[in-house]
SERO-4910 file (N, C-alpha, C, O; in steps of 0.05 Angstrom, whole numbers):
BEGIN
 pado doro    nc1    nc2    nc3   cac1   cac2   cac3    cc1    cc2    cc3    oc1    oc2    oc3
  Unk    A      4   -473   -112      1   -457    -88     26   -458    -71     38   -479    -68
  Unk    A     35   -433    -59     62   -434    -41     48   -442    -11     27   -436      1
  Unk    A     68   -458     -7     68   -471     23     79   -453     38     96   -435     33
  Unk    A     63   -461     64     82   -431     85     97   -420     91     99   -397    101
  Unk    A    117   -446     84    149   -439     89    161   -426     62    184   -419     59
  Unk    A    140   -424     39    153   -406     26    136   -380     17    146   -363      3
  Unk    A    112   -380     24     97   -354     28    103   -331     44    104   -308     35
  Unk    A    109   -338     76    105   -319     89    138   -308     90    142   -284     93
  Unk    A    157   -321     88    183   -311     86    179   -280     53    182   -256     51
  Unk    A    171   -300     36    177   -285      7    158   -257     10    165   -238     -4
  Unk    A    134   -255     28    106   -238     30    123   -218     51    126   -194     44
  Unk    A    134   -229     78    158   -204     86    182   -196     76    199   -185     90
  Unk    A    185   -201     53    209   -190     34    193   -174     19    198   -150     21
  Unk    A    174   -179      2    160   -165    -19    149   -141      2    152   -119     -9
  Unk    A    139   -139     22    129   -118     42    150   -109     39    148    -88     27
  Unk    A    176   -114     44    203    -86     42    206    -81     19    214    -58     14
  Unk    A    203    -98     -3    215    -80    -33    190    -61    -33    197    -39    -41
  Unk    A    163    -60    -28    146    -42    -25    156    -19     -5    149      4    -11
  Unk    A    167    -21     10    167      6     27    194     14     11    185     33     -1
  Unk    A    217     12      4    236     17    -16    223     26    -29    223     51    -24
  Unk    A    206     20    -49    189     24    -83    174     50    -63    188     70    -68
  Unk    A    155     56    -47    148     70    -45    162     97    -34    152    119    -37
  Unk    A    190     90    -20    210    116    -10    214    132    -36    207    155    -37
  Unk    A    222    123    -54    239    126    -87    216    133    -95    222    155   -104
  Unk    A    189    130   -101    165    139   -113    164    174    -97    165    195   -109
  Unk    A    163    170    -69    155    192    -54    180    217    -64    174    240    -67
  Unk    A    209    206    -68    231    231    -67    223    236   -101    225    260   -107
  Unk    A    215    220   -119    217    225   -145    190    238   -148    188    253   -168
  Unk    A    167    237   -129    144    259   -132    153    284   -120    150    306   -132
  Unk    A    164    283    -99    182    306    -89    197    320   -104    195    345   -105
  Unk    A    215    306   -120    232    327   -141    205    334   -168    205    358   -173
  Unk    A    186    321   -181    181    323   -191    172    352   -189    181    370   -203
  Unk    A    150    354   -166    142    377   -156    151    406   -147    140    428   -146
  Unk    A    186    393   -139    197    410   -135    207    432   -153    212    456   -148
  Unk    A    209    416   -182    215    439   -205    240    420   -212    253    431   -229
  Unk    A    251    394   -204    271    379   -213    270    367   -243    287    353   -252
  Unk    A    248    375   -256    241    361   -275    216    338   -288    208    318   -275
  Unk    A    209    344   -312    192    325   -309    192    304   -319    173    296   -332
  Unk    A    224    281   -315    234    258   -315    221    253   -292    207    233   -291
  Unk    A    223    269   -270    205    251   -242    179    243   -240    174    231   -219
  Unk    A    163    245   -255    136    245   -256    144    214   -262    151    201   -242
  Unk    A    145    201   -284    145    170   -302    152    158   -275    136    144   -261
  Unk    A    185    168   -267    200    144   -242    178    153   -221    178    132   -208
  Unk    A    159    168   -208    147    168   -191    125    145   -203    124    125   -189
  Unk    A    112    144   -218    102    132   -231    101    101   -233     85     85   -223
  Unk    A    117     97   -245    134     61   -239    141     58   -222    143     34   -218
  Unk    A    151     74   -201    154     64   -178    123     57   -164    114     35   -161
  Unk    A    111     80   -156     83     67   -155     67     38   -163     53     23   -150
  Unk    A     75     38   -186     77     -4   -187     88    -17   -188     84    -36   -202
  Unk    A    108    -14   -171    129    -34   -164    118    -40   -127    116    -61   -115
  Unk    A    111     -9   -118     97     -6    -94     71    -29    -99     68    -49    -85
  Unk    A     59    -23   -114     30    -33    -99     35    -63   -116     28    -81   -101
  Unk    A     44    -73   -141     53   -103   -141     69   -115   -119     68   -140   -117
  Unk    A     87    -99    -99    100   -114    -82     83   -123    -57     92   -138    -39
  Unk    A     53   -110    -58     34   -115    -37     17   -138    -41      4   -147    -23
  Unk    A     17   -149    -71     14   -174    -76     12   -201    -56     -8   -213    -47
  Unk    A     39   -208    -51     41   -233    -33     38   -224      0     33   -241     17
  Unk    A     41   -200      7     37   -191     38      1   -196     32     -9   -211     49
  Unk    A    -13   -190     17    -49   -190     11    -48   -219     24    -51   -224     48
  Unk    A    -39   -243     -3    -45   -275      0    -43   -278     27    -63   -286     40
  Unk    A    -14   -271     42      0   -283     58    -26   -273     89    -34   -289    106
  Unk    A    -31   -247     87    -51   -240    111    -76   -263    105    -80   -279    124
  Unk    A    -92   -264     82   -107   -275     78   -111   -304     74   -131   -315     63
  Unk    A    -88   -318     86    -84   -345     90    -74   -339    111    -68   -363    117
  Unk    A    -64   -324    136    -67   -334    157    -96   -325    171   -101   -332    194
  Unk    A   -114   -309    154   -142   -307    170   -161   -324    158   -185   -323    162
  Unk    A   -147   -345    140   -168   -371    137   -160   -381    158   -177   -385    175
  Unk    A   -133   -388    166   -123   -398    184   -146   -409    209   -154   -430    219
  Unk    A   -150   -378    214   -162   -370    238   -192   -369    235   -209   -356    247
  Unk    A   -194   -383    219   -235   -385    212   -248   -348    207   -269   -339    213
  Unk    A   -223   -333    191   -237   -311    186   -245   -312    150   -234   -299    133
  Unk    A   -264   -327    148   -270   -328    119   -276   -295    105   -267   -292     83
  Unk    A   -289   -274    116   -289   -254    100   -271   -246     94   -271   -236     71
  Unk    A   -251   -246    106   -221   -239     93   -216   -240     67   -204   -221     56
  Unk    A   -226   -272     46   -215   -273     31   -234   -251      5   -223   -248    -17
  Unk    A   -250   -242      9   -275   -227      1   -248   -194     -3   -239   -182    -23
  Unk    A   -246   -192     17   -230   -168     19   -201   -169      5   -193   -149     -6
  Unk    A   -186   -193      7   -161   -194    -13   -170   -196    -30   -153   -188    -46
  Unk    A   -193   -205    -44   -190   -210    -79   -205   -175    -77   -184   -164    -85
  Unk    A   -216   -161    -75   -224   -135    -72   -193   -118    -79   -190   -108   -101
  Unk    A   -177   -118    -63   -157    -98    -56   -138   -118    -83   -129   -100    -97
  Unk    A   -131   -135    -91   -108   -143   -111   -133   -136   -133   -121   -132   -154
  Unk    A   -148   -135   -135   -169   -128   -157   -154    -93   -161   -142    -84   -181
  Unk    A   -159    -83   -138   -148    -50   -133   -115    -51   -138   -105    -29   -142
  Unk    A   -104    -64   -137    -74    -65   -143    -67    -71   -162    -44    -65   -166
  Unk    A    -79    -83   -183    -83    -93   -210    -92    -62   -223    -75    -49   -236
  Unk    A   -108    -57   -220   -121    -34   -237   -104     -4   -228   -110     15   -242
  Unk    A    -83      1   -204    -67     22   -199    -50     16   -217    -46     34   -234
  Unk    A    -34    -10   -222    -13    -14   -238    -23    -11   -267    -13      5   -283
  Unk    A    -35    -21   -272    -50    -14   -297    -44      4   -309    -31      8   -330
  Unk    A    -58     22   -289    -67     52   -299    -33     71   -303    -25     85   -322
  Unk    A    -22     66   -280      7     81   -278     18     71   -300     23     87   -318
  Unk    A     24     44   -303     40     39   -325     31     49   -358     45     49   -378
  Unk    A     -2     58   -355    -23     57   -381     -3     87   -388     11     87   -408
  Unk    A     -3    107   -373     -2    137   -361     36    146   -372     46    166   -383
  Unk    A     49    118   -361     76    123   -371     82    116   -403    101    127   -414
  Unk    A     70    100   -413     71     92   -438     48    109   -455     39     99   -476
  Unk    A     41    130   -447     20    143   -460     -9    143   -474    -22    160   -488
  Unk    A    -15    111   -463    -36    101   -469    -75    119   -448    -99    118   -454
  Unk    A    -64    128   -430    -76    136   -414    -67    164   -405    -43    168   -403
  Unk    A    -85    181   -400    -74    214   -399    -83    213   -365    -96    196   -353
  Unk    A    -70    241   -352    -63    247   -325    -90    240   -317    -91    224   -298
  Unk    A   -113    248   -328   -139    249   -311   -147    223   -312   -148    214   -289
  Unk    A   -152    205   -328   -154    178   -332   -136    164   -310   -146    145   -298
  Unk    A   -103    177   -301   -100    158   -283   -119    168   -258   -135    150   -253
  Unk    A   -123    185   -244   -135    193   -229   -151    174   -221   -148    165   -198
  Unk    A   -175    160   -243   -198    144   -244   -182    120   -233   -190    114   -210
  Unk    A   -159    104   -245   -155     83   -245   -145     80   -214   -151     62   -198
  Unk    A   -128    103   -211   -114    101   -182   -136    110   -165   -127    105   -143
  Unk    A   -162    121   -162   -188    125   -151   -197     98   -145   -204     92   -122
  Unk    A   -198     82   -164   -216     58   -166   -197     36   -148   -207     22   -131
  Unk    A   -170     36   -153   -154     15   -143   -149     29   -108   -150     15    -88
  Unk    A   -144     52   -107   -148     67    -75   -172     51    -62   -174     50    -37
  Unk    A   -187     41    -76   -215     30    -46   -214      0    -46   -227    -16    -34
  Unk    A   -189     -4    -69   -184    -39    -51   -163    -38    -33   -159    -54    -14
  Unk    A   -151    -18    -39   -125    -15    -22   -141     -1     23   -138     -6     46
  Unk    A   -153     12      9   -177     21     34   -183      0     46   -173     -6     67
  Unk    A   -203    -18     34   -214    -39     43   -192    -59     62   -192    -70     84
  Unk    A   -176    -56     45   -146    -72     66   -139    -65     90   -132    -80    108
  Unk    A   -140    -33     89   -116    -15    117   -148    -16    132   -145    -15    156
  Unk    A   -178    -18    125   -197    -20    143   -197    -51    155   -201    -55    179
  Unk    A   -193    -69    139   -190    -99    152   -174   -103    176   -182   -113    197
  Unk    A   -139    -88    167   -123   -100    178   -127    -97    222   -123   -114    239
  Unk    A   -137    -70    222   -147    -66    247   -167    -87    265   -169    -91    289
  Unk    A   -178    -98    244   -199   -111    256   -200   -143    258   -212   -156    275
  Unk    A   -183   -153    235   -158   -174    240   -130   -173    268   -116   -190    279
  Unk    A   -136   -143    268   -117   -144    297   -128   -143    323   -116   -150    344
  Unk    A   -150   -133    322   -160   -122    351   -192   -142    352   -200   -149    374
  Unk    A   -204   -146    331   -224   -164    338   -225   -193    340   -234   -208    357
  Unk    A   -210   -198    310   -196   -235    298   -181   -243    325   -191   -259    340
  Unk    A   -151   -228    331   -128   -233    338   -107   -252    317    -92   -271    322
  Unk    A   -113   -242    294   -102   -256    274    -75   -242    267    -58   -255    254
  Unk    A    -71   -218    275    -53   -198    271    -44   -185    294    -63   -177    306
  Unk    A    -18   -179    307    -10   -165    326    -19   -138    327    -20   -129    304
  Unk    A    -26   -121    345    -32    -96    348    -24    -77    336    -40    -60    331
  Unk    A      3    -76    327     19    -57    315      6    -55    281     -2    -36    266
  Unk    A      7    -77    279     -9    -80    253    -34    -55    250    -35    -35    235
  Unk    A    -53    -66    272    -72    -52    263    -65    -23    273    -77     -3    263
  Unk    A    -49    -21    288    -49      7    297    -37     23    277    -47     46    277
  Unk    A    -14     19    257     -6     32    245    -18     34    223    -16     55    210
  Unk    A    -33     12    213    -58     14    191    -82     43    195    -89     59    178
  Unk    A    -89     40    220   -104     62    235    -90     90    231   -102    112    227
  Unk    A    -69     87    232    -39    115    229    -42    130    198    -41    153    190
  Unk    A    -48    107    187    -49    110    152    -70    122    151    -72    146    147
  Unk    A    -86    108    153   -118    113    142   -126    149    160   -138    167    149
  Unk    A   -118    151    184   -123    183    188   -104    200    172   -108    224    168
  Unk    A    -81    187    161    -60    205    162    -65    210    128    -52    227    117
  Unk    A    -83    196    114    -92    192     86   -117    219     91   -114    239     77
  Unk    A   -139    218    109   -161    238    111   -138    263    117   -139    281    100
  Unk    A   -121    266    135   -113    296    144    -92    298    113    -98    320    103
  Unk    A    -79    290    101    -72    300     78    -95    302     52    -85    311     31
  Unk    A   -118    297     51   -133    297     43   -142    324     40   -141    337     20
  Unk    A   -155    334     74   -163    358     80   -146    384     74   -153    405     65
  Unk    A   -119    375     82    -90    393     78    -97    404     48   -105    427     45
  Unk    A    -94    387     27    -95    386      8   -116    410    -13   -108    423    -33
  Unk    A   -136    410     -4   -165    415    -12   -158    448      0   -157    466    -18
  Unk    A   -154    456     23   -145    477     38   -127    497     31   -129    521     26
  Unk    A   -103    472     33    -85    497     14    -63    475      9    -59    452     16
  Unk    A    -47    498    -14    -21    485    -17      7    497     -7     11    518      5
  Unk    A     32    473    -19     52    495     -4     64    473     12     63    450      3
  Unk    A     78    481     42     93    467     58     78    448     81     86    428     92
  Unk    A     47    465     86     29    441    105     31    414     90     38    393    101
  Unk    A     21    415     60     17    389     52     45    367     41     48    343     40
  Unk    A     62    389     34     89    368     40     96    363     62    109    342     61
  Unk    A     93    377     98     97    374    124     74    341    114     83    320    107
  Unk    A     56    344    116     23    321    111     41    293     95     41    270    104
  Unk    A     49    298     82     57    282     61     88    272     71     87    249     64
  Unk    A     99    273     76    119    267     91    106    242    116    106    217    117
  Unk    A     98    259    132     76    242    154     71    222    146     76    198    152
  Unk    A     61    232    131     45    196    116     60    176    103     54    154    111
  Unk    A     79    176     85    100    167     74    119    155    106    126    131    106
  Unk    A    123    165    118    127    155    138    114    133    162    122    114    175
  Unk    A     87    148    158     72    121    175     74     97    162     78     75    172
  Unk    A     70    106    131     64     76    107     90     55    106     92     32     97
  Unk    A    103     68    115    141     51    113    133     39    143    138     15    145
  Unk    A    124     48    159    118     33    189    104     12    180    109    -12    177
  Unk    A     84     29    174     60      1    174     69    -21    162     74    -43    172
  Unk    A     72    -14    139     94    -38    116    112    -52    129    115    -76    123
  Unk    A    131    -40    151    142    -51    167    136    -66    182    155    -81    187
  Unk    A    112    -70    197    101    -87    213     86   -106    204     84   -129    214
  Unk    A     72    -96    181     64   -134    168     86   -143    158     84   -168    161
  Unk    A    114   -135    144    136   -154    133    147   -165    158    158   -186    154
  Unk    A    147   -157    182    153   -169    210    145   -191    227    157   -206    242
  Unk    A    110   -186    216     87   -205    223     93   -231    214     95   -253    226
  Unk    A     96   -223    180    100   -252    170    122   -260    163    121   -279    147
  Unk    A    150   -250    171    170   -261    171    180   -276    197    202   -288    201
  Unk    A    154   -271    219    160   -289    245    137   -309    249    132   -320    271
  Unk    A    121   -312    221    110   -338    221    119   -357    226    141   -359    217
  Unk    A    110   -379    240    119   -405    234    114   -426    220     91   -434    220
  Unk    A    128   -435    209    130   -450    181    135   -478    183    155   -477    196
  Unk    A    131   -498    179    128   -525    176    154   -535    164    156   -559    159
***
């Protein structure tokens, strides 16, 4: 098991190669879509699990400081959401190696989306009910999770430039948010 002084440093580094992994996922779905080719689809792809493996040790690292804090359900909810981060990577990587076809990932990245949910619903309530988490935390978690329903709706409605305007947004909040837990726990203190 990593000790604090080497968890929470390594858990706010892995939170930035995630917001990196996810910028490079978002321009390589962007070109993909754009008509750049469909080499972008795979790198959108692997990048996607490089994204949600890099959310790995930021999961542990939240969920050892809300044992910390006598929040035992917490750990109910990280093994949930790396359960869901396990089965996105899976599936993406199943999808690039041809083991798994487009609709199949759908399922996998469906199924791993509600551990990842379960997390951006915690983290608010670790911030504003626990006090286990600074505000920003939960607020920009809160940023995500509407900004996930209004591209949602965008989506279903129509297509075109609303849902890349939508999609942008969001890709943007998610680099915040990501930003503020790699901040959280890179100003842990450590023993």
């Amino acid at each position: 098991m990593l000790s604090d002084s080497q968890l929470y440093p390594a858990a706010g580094a892995s939170a930035v190669v995630s917001i990196i992994a996810l910028v490079i996922s978002g321009v390589a779905l962007a070109l993909f879509f754009g008509g750049a080719g469909a080499f972008w689809g795979p790198v959108n792809d692997m990048f996607v699990v490089v994204t949600v493996l890099a959310l790995i040790l930021p999961i542990l690292a939240v969920d050892r400081l809300a044992a910390q804090h006598g929040v035992g359900w917490m750990r109910f909810v990280s093994i949930i959401t790396i359960v869901g981060v396990v089965v996105i990577a899976l599936g993406q990587t199943a999808l690039v190696l041809g083991f798994l076809t487009l609709d199949g990932s759908y399922v996998t990245g469906g199924i791993g989306l509600i551990g990842i949910l379960a997390w951006l619903i915690a983290l608010p309530i670790l911030a504003f009910v626990s006090g286990v988490l600074p505000s920003t935390v939960g607020w920009t978690a809160i940023g995500v999770l509407l900004l996930i329903a209004v591209e949602a709706v965008v989506a279903m409605v129509m297509m075109g430039p609303l849902v890349a305007v939508a999609s942008v947004a969001l890709l943007a909040v998610m680099s915040a948010w990501l930003w503020t837990v790699s901040t959280t726990l890179l100003a842990q203190p450590v023993a």
